[in-house]
C-alpha positions as CSV (number, residue, x, y, z in Angstrom):
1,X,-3.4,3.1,11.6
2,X,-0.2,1.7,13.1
3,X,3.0,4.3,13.3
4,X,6.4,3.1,14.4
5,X,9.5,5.0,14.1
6,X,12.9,3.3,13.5
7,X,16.7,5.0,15.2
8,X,20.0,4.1,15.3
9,X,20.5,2.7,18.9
10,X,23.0,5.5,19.8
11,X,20.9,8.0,18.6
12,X,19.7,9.5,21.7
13,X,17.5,12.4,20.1
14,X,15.8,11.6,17.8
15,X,11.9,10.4,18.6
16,X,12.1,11.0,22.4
17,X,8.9,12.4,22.6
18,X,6.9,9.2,21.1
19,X,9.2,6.9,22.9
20,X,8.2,8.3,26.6
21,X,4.9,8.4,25.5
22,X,5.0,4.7,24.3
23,X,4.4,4.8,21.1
24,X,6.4,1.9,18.8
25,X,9.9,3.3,18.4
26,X,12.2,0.9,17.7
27,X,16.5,1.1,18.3
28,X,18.5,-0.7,15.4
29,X,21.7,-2.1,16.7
30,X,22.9,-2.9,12.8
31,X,21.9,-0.2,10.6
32,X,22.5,-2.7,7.8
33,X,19.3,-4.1,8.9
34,X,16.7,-1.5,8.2
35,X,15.2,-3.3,5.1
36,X,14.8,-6.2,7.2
37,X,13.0,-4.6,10.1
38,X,11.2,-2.6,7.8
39,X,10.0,-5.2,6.2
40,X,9.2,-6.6,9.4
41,X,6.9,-4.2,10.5
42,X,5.0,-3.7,6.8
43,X,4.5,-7.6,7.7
44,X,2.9,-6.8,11.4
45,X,0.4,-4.5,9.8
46,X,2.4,-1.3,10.3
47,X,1.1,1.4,7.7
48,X,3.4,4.6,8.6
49,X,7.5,3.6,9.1
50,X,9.2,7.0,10.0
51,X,12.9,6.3,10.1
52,X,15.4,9.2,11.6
53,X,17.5,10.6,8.7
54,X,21.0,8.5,9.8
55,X,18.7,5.1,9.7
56,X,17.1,6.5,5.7
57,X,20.7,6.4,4.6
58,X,21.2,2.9,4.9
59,X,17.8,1.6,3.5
60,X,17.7,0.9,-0.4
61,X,14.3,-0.3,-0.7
62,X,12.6,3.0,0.5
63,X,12.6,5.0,-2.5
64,X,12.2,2.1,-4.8
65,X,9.9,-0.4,-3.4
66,X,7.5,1.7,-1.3
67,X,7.8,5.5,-3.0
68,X,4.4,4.6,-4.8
69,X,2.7,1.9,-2.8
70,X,-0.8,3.6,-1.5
71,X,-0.9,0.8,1.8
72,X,2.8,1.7,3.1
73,X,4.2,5.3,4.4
74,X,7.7,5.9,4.3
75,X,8.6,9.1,6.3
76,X,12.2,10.5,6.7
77,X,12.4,12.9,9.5
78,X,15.0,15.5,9.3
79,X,17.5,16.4,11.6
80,X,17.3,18.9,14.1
81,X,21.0,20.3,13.6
């Protein structure tokens, strides 16, 4: 199983905790690119994407494309405030 978590690159809370213990978490300059990196990572073998809740918002292929494929996790992690 390969996890990778996906933040906007100002987000400076979100996914600490897997990111000091380096795990894959990966900073998106362009939010308008999370298809693209998500789609990147589904193509480097990465079965579990969890994407902080600003980063969700600007993804339309999560709900349609990957809502019921059984190879591909799509996890939205909820804010803290």
């Amino acid at each position: 199983m390969k996890i990778s978590w996906i933040k906007y690159e100002k987000d400076t809370k979100s996914f600490r905790l897997p990111q000091a213990l380096g795990f894959d978490v990966f900073s998106l300059q362009d939010l308008e690119k999370t298809d693209e990196t998500m789609k990147e990572l589904i193509g480097k073998n990465y079965d579990t994407i969890i994407l902080s809740n600003e980063v969700a918002g600007f993804s339309e292929d999560i709900i349609k494309k990957y809502q019921k494929d059984k190879n591909v996790k799509i996890v939205i992690s909820l804010d803290k405030d």
